[in-house]
C-alpha positions in Angstrom: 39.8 19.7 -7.2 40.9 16.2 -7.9 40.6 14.1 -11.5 40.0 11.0 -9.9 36.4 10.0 -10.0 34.8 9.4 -6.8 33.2 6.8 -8.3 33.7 4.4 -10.8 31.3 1.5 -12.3 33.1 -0.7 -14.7 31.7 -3.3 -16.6 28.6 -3.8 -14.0 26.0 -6.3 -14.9 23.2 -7.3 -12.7 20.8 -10.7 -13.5 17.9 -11.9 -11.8 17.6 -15.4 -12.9 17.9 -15.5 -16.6 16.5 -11.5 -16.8 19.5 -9.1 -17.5 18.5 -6.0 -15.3 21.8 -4.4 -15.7 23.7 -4.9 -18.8 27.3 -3.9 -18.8 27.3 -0.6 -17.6 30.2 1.5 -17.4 31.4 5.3 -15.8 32.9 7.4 -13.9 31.6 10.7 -11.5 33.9 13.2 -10.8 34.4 15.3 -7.2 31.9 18.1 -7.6 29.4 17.0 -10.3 25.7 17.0 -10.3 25.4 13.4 -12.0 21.9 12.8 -13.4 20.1 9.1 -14.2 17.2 9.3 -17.1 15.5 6.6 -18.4 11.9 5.0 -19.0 10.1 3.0 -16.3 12.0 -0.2 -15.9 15.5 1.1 -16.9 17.4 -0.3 -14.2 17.9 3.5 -12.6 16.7 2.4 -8.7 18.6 -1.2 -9.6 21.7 0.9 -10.3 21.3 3.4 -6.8 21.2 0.1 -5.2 23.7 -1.5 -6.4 25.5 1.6 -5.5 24.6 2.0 -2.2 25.3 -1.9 -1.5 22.1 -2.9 -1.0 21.7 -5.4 -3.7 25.1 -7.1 -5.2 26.1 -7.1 -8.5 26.2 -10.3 -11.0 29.6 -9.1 -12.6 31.6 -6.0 -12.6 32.8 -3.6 -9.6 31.8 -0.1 -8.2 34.3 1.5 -7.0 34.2 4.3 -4.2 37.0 6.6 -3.6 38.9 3.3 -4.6 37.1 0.9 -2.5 34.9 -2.0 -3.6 31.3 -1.8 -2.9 31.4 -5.5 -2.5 34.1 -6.4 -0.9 35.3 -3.0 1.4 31.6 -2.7 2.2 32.5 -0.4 5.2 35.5 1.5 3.7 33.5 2.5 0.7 30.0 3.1 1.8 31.5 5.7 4.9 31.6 8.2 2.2 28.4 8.0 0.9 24.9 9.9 2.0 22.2 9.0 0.3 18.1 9.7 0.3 15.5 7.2 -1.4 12.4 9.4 -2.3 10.6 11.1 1.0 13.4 11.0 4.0 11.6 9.3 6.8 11.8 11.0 10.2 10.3 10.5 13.6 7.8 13.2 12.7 7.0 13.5 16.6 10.8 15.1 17.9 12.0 18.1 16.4 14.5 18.8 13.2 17.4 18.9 16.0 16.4 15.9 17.8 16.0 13.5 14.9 19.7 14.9 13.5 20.7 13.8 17.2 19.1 10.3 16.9 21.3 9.8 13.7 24.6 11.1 15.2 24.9 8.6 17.5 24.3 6.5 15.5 27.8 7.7 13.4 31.3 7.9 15.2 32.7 11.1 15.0 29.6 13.7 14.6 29.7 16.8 17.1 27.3 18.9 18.1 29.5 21.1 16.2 28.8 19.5 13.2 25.0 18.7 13.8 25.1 22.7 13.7 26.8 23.3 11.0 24.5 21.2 8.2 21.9 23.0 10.0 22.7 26.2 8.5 23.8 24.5 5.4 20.5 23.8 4.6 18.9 26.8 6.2 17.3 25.7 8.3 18.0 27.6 11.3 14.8 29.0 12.4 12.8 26.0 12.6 15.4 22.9 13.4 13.6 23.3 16.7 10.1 23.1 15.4 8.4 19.3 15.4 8.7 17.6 12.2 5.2 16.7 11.9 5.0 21.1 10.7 7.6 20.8 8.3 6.5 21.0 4.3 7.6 18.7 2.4 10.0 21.1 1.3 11.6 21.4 4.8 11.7 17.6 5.3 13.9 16.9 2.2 16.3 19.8 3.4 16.5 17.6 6.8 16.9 14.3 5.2 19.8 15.9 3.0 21.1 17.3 6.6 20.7 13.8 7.9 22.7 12.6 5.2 25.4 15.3 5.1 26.3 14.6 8.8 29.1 12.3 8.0 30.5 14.2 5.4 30.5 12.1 2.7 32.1 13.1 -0.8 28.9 11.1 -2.3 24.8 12.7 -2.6 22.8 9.8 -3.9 19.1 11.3 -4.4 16.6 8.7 -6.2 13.2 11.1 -7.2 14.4 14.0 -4.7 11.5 16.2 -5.9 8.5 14.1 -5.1 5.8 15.7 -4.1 7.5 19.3 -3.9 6.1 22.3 -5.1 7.6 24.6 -8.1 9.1 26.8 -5.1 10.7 23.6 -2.8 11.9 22.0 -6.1 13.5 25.2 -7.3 14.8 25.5 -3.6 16.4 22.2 -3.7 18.2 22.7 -7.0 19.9 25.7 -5.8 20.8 24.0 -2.2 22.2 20.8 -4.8 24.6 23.5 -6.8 25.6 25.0 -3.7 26.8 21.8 -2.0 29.0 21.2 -5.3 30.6 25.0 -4.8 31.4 25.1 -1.2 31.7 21.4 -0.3 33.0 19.9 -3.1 30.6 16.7 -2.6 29.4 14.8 -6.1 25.7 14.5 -6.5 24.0 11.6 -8.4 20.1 11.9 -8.9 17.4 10.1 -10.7 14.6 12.1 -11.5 11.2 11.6 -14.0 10.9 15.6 -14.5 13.2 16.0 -17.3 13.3 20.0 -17.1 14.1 19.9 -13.3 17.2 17.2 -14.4 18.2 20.0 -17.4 19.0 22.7 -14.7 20.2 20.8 -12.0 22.5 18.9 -13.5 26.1 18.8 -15.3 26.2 15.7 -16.8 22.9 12.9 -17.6 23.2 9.0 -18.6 20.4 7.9 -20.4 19.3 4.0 -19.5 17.2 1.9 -21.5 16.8 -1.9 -20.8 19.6 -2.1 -18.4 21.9 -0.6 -21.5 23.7 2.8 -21.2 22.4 5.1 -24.1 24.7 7.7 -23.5 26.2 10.3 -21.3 27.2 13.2 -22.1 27.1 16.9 -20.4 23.6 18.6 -20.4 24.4 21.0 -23.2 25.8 18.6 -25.6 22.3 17.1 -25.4 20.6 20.1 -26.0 22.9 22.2 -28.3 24.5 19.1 -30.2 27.6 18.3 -30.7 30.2 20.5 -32.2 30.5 18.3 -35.8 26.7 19.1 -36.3 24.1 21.7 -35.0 21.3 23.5 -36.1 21.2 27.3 -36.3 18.6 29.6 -37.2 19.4 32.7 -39.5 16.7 35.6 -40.4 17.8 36.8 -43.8 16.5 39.0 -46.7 15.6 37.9 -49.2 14.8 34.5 -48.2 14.9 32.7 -51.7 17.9 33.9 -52.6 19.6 33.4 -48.9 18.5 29.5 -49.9 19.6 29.7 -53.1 23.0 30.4 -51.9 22.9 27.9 -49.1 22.4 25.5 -51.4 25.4 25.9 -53.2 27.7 26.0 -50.2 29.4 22.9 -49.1 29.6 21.1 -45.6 25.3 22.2 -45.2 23.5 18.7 -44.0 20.4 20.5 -44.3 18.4 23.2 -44.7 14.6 23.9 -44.0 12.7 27.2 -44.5 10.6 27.5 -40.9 8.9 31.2 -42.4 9.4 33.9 -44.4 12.8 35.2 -43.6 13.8 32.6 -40.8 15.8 29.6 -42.3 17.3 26.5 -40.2 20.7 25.2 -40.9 22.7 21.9 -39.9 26.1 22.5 -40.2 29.3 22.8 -38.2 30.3 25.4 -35.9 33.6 26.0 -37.6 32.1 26.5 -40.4 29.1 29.3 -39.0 31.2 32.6 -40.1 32.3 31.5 -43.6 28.8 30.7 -43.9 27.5 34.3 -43.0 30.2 35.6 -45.1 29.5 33.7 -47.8 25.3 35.4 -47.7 26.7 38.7 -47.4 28.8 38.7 -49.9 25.6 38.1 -52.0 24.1 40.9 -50.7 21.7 38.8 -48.5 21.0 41.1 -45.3 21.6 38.9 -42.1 19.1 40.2 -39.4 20.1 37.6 -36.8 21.5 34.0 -35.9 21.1 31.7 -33.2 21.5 28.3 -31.8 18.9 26.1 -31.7 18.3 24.4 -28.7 16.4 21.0 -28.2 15.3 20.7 -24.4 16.7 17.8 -22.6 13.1 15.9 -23.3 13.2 16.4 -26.9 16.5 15.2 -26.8 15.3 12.1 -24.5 12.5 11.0 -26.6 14.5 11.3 -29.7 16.7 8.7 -28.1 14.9 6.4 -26.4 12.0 6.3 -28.7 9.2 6.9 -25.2 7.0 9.3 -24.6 7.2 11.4 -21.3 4.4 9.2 -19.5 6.7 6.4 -19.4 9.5 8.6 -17.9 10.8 7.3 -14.6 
């Protein structure tokens, strides 16, 4: 799998008269990442996708697609992209089959071969003949990803993939998402509001706020922490002593006693086994240690200071 990203924003800013939507934003995707957006209503997500996608220019900056300028190799750069915004729309009257016909001509180079072959990519199989207007929802996103995958383009852009799908279709998608990464080495960029759905889906998230990039950074790093400081929980007898010692012990940022026995620690990783050493050797009994883990929303509204209403 290649290094180079397959696509690259640098220094993008987009202004709508003297309103900065889009304030300087940098980064690069990698081939085979599930590439998540975050950020409250107003963000500059969907003003990002469509930058992206070329259908709104930028004010300053470039985005760069396998190499090629967005703005100015409009045709070389957008060839390799597939891309959904919300609900796919689809003549609801034809079939699955017919509508992925529709779109083929519409695209140089698309067999019949092919038309069957993202067919069974999304499973879909045993009803592509069926009208549209009986899909679920559930079935219609799989199309529109078909419909989007006919090209083969090395770029998924999804903006709010999982509206309107049940627990089951969402779940569904998610799994179709990871298994597009595996066996077709295509990167994935999605915007989503349900912050759990973004934790599993996806290997890296940038968090937007006011047209600024927050951060971004691989799912676990916002849920674990970094290595330099994380919070473990220890259950230890006897508990006053355990933070007696603890107390004592260098390179501790902090230490709170959640219950009888259980006591949280902020520390660094390298320095987790001296620390358990350091208890035993006190005779403090260690019944159990783990990592604690913030969920990507805890970790969201710590950032961005919003509550989860104001996700989008």
């Amino acid at each position: 799998m290649s290094n180079e990203p397959i696509i690259s924003l640098q220094n993008v800013t987009k202004r709508i008269g003297r309103t900065t939507v889009i304030d300087d934003l940098t980064f690069d995707v990698p081939q085979g990442e599930i590439f998540g957006f975050l950020g409250p209503n107003g963000a500059g997500k969907t003003t990002t996708i469509r930058m992206i996608v070329g259908l709104m220019s930028t004010t300053k900056g470039q985005i760069l697609i396998k190499g090629k300028n967005i703005k100015t190799e409009f045709e070389q750069a957008i060839r390799h992209v597939g891309a959904i915004v919300e609900n796919p729309e689809m003549y609801k009257y034809l079939s699955g089959y017919l509508n992925l016909v529709h779109y083929a001509r519409m695209v140089p180079g698309v067999t019949k071969e092919r038309i069957d072959e993202v067919v069974k990519l999304v499973r879909l199989e045993n009803r592509i003949h069926d009208k549209v207007k009986k899909y679920s929802l559930g079935m219609r996103q799989r199309l529109g990803v078909a419909q989007a995958l006919l090209h083969r383009p090395s770029l998924l852009i999804l903006d709010e993939p999982t509206n309107g799908l049940d627990p089951a279709g969402i779940r569904e998608l998610r799994d179709y998402l990871r298994q597009l990464t595996r066996t077709e080495g295509i990167t994935v960029i999605v915007s989503s509001h349900l912050l759990s759905e973004m934790e599993l889906m996806c290997d890296r998230v940038a968090i937007l706020q006011q047209g600024k990039l927050i951060d971004v950074k691989p799912i676990q790093h916002f849920t674990q922490g970094s290595e330099q400081e994380q919070t473990y929980r220890i259950e230890a007898q006897p508990t006053e002593k355990a933070l007696e010692v603890l107390g004592q012990m260098e390179g501790i940022h902090g230490i709170e006693l959640v219950e009888d026995g259980l006591i949280e620690v902020r520390t660094e990783r390298i320095r987790v086994p001296d620390m358990l050493s350091g208890l035993m050797q006190h005779q403090i009994r260690i019944y159990g240690v783990e990592l604690v883990r913030l969920s990507l929303e805890d970790r969201f509204l710590e950032i961005t200071g919003t509550w989860g209403n104001q996700i989008g």
